[in-house]
N, C-alpha and C positions, 0 to 999 in steps of 0.2 A: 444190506450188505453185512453188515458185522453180525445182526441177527444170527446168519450162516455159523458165525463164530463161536457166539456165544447163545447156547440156543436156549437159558433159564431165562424169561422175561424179566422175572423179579429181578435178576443179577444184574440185566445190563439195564432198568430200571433205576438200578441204586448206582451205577455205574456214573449214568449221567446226573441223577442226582447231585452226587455230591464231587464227580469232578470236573463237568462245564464251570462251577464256578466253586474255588476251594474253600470259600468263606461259607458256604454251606453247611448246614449241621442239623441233624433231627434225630428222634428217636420211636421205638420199634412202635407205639402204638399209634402214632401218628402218620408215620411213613404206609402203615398196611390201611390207613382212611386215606392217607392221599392215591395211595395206589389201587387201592378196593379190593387189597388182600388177605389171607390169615396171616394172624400175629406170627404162624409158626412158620410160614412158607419166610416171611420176612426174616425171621431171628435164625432158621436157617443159611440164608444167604448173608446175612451180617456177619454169622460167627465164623462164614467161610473167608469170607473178604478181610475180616478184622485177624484172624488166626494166620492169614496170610501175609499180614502186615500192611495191607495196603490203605483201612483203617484205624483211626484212634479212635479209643472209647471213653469215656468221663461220666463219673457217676457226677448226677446231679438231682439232690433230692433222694426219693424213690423210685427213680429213672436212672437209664443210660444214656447220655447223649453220641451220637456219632460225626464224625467226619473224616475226610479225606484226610491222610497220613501223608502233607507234603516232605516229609522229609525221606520217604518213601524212595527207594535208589529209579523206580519207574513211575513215578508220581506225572513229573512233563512228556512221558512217553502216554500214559493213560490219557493225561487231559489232553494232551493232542488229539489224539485218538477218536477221543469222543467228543469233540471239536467236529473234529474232521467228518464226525458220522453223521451230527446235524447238520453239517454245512456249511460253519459260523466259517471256516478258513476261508470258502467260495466267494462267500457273503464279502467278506472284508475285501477280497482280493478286488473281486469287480468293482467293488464301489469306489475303494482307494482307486485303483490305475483308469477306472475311466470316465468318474464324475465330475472334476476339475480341483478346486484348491480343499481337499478334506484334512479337518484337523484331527477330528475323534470318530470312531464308531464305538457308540455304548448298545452293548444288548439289553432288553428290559423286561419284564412281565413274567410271565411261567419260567422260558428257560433258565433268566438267571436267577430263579430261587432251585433249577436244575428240574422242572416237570417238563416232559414231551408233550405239550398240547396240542401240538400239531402246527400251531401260530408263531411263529419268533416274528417279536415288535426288536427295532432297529433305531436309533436315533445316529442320522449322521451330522455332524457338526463342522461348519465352514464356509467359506465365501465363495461367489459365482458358481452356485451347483447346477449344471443344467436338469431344471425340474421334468421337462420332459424326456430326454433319454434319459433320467431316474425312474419315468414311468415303464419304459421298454424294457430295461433293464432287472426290472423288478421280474418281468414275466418271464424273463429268460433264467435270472435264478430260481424262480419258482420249478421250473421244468426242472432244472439242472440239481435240486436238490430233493423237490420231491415235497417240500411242504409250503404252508404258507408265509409270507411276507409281508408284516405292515414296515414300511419304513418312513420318519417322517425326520424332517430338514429342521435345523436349525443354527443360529450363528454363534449360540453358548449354549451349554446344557450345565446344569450341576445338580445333581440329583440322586436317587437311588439305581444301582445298575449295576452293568458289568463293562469294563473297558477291555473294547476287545483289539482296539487300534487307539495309536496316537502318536502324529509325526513328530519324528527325531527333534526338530527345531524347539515345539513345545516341549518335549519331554527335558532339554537340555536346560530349558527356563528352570524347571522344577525344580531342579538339584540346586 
């Protein structure tokens, strides 16, 4: 779908890179080995995205590092976006309304270091989950978004990831 959109691989490549999850950050010689492209096609589409404001840059070393420019006036328009393109909003929606008491969904593995693997791993966290319509469930997002699904249950998580959900109740604890 967005493909249509934006039709440079690399672009929307570094699109989701670095804004499924904002705390993302890498630079040009490492980004064209994760993506298994030229340094040039990459420093191209960087200096397009970064001239456009939509990333920061930071010398570090003999390097540049990059990331997403949340201060950027389209920054949560973007990461929507490309939210929306993986499916993570799908993903949260069903699980939340109709798994039973969900407290957290954390994303984990490739996407939230921001790679399209193909795989988004899911930890959903909370009591009374029904584990088997979480099995049904799973195949119906799978169709619905188009990639695959590991999702696994548990009653606390604290770890490395991305928080892609977490009910009002706990969040209110927080503060």
């Amino acid at each position: 779908m967005l493909e249509t959109l934006i039709t440079s691989k690399t672009r929307l490549r570094l699109l989701v890179k670095f804004f499924v999850n904002a705390a993302n950050q890498a630079h040009m010689r490492g980004l064209a080995d994760e993506f298994g492209e030229s340094t040039n096609a990459i420093r191209k589409e960087l200096n397009n995205l970064s001239e456009a404001g939509y990333l920061h840059k930071q010398s570090v070393g003999n390097r540049i590092d990059y990331r997403a420019n949340t201060s950027h006036p389209l920054f949560q328009s973007l990461q929507s976006i490309v939210r929306k393109y993986l499916g993570l909003d799908t993903i949260v929606e069903k699980v939340v309304d109709r798994l039973g008491e969900v407290s957290q969904v954390w994303l984990l593995g490739d996407y939230a270091r921001g790679k399209d693997s193909g795989t988004i791993d899911i930890i959903v966290v909370g009591e009374a989950i029904d584990n088997t319509y979480l099995s049904q469930l799973k195949e119906k997002i799978m169709t619905l978004i188009g990639r695959n699904i590991n999702i696994e249950l548990s009653e606390q998580y604290e770890g490395p990831g991305l928080l892609l959900y977490e009910e009002e109740e706990i969040m209110q604890n927080h503060i």
